[in-house]
Backbone as CSV, one residue per row, in Angstrom:
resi,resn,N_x,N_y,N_z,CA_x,CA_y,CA_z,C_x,C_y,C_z
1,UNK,0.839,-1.180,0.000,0.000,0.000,0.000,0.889,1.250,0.000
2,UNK,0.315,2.128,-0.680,1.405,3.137,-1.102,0.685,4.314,-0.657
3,UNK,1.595,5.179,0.404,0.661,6.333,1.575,1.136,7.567,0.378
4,UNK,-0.016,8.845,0.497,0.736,10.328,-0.276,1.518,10.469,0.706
5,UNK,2.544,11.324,-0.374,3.232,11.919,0.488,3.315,12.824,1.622
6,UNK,1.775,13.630,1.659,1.588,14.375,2.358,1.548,13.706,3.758
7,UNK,0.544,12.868,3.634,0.333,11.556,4.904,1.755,11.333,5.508
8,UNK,2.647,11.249,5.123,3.939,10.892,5.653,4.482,12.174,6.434
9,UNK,4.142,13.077,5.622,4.989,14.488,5.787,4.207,14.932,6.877
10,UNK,3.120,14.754,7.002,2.360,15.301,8.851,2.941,14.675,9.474
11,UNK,2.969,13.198,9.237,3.033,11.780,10.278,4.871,12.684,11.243
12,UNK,5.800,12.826,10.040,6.852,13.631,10.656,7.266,14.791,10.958
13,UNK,6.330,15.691,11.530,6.380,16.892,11.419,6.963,16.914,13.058
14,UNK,7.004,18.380,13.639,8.053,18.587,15.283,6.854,18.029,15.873
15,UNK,5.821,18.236,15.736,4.395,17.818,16.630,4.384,16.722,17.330
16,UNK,5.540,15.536,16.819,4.992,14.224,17.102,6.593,14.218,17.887
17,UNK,6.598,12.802,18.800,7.447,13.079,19.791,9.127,12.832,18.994
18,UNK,9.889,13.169,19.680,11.163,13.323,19.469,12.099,12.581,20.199
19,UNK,13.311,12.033,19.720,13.964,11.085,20.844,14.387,11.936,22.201
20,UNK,14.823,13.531,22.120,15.272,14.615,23.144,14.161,14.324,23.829
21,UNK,12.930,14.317,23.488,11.538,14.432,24.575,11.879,14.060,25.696
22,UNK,11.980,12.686,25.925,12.340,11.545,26.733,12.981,12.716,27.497
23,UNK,14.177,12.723,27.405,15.016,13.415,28.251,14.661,14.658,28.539
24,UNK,14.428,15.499,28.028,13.294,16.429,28.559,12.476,16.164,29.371
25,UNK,11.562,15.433,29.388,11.138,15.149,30.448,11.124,14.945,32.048
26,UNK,12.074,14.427,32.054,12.898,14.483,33.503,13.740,15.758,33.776
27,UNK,14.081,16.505,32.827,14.901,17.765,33.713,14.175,19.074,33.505
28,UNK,13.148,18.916,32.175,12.551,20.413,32.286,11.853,20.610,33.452
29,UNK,11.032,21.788,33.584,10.331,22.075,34.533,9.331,22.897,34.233
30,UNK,7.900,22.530,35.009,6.873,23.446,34.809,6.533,24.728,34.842
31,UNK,6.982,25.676,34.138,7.019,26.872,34.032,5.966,27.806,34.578
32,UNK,4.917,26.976,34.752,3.539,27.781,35.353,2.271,26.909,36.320
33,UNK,1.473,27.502,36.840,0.508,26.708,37.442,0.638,26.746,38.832
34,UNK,-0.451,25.191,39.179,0.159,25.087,40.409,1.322,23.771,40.881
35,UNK,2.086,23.844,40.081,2.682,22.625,40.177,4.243,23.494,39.168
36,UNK,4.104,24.743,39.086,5.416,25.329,38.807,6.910,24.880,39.473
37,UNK,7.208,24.836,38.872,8.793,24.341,39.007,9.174,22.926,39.380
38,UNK,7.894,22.159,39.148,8.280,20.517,39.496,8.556,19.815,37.941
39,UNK,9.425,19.195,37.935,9.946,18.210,36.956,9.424,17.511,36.080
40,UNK,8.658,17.984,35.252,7.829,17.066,34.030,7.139,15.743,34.234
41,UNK,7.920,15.165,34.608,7.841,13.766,34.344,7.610,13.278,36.009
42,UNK,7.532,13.974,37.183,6.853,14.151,38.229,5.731,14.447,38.343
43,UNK,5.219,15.212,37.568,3.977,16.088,38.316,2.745,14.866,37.827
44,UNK,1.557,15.134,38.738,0.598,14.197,39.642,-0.370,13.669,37.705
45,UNK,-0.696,12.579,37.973,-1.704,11.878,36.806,-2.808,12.959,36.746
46,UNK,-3.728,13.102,37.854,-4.817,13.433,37.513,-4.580,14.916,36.871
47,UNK,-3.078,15.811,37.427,-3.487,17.235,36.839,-2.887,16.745,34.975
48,UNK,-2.352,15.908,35.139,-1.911,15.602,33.438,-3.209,15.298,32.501
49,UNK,-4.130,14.336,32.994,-5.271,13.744,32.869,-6.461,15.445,32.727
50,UNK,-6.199,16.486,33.559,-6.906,17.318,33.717,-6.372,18.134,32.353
51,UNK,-5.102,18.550,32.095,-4.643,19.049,31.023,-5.218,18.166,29.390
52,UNK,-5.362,16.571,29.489,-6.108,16.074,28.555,-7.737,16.607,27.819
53,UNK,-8.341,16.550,28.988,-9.602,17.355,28.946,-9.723,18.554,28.551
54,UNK,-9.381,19.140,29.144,-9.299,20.992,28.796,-8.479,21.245,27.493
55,UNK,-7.428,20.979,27.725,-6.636,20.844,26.188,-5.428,21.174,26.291
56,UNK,-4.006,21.061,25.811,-2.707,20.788,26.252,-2.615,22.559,25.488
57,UNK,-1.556,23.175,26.399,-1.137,24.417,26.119,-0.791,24.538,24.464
58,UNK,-0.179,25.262,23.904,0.161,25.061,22.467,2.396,25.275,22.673
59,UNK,2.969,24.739,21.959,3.958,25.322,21.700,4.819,23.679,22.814
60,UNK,6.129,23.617,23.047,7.054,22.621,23.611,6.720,22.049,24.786
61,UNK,6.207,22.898,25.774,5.562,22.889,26.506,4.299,22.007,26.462
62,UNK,3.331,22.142,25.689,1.658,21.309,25.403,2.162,19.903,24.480
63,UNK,3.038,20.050,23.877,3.856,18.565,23.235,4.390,17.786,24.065
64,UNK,4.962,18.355,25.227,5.995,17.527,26.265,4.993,17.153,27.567
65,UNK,4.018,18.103,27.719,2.831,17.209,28.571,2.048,16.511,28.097
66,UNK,1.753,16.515,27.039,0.743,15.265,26.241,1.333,14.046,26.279
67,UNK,3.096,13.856,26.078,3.517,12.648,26.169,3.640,12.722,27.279
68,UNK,3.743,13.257,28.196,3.775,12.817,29.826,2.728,12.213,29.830
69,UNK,1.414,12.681,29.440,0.130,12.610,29.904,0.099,10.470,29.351
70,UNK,0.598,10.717,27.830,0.365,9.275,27.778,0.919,8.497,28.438
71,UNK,2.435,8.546,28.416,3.086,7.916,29.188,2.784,7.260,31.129
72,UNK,1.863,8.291,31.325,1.882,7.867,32.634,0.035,7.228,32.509
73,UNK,-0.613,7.449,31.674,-1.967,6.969,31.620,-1.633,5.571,31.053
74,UNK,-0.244,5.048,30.560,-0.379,3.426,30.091,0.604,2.588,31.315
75,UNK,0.659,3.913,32.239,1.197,3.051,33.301,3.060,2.713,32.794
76,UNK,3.687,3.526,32.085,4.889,3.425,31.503,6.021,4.448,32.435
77,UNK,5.777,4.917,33.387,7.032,5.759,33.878,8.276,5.402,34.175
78,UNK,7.895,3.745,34.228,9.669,3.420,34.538,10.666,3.624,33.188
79,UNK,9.984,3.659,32.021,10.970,4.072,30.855,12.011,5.348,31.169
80,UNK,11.416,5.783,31.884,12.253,7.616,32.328,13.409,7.489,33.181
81,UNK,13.451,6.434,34.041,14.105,6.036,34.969,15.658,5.855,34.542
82,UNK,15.921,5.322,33.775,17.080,5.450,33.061,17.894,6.892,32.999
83,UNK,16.765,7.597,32.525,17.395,8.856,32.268,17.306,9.700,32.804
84,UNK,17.105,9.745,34.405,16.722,10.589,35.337,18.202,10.778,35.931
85,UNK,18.822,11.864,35.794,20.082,12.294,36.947,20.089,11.830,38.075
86,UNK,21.397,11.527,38.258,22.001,10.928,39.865,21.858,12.057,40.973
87,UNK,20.809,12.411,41.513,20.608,13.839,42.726,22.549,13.880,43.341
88,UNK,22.990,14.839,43.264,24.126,15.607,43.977,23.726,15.730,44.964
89,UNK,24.823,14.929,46.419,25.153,14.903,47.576,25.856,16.177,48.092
């Protein structure tokens, strides 16, 4: 089966996740709210789950919580674990 090209060309556009994501995840930080300045890939299911509903911000930010959002709704967070920094003693 032979896809247009266009079909391909959305399928890879910045929108969709990125291998950096991952790692992003664990060190960015929430820039706003009530859960400002906690670690992506920390902050609580239900406010991720709440951002599903209402609708994910627009721009790096609303891309990098949507895959949080999936990631932790299939029950997958230990994938991050790997790439989470060693906390400084």
């Amino acid at each position: 089966m032979e896809y247009p090209a266009s079909a391909i060309e959305s399928f890879l556009t910045p929108r969709h996740m990125q291998p950096q994501d991952l790692e992003l995840l664990v060190t960015r930080e929430m820039p706003f709210g009530k859960h400002k300045g906690r670690i992506i890939a920390d902050l609580p299911g239900n406010y991720l789950n709440w951002f599903a509903r209402e609708g994910f911000p627009k721009a790096e930010i609303g891309r990098l919580l949507a895959l949080m959002q999936e990631i932790d709704h299939n029950g997958l967070k230990e994938i991050l674990a790997p790439l989470r920094q060693p906390k400084a003693r």
